[in-house]
C-alpha positions in Angstrom: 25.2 116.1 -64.4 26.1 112.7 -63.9 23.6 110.0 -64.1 22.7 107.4 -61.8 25.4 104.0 -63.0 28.3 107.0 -63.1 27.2 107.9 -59.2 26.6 104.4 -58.3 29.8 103.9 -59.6 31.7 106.6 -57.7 29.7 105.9 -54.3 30.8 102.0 -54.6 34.7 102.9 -55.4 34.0 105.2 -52.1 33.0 102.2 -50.4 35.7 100.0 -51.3 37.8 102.7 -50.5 36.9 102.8 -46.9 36.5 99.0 -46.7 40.7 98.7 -47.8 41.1 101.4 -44.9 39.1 99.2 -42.4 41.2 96.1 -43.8 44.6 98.1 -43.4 43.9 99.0 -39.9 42.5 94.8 -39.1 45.8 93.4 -40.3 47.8 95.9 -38.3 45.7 95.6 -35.1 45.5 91.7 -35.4 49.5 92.2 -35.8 49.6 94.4 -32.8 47.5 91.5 -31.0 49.9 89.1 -31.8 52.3 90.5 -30.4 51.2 90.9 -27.0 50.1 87.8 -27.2 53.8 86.2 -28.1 54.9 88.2 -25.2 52.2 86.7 -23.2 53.3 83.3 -24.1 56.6 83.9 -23.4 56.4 84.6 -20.0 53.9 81.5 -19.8 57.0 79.2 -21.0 59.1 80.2 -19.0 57.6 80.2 -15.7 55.8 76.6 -17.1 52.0 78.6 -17.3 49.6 76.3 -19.2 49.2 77.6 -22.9 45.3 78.2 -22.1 43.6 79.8 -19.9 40.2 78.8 -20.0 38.7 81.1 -17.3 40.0 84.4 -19.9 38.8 83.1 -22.9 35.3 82.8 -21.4 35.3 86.2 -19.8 37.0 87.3 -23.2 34.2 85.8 -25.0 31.5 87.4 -22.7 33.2 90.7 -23.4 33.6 90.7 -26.9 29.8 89.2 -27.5 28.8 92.2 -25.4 31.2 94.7 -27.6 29.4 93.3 -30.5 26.2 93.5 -29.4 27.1 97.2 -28.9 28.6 97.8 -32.1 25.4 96.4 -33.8 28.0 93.1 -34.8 26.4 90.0 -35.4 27.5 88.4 -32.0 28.2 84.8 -33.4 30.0 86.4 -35.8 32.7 88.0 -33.4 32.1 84.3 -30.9 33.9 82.5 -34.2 36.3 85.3 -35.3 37.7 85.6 -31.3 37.4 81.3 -31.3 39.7 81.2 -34.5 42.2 83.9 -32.9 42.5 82.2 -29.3 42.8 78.8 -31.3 46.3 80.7 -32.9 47.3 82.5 -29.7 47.4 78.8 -27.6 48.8 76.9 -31.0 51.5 79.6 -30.9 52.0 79.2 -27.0 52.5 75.4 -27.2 55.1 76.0 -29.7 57.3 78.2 -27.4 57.0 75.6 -24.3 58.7 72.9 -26.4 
């Protein structure tokens, strides 16, 4: 019978388990993201698109707050985490119109 630090120990490697799984699959969709993204900004350079698009990043904002609010996600949270990632998507679309 195992007593209760040897199961607390086992449920929190189960944990951490899961939580590298989760990680795994955010670096691969982020990557995925990306990629679209490039492609997006591609076809922005070369028919000379502005880099931003402020009317999608506010509906993508609305969106995702309301995904989060949904998925019982702090909604500020995913605000700053999709801020950070649009931030990168337009940094990486003024590089390809130089």
């Amino acid at each position: 019978m195992m007593d209760t630090a040897t199961r607390a120990a086992a449920l929190l490697s189960e944990h951490r388990d899961a939580i590298d799984r989760l990680d795994a699959i955010l670096v691969y969709t982020l990557a995925e993201r990306f990629k679209q993204t490039q492609a997006v900004g591609r076809l922005k350079a070369a028919h000379e698109l502005p880099p931003a698009d402020p009317v999608r990043e506010a509906t993508q904002m609305a969106r995702l707050e309301a995904l989060a609010r949904e998925a019982d996600l702090d909604p500020e949270l995913a605000k700053k985490f999709l801020t950070f990632i649009i931030s990168e998507v337009i940094r990486h679309h003024e590089k390809l119109q130089k």
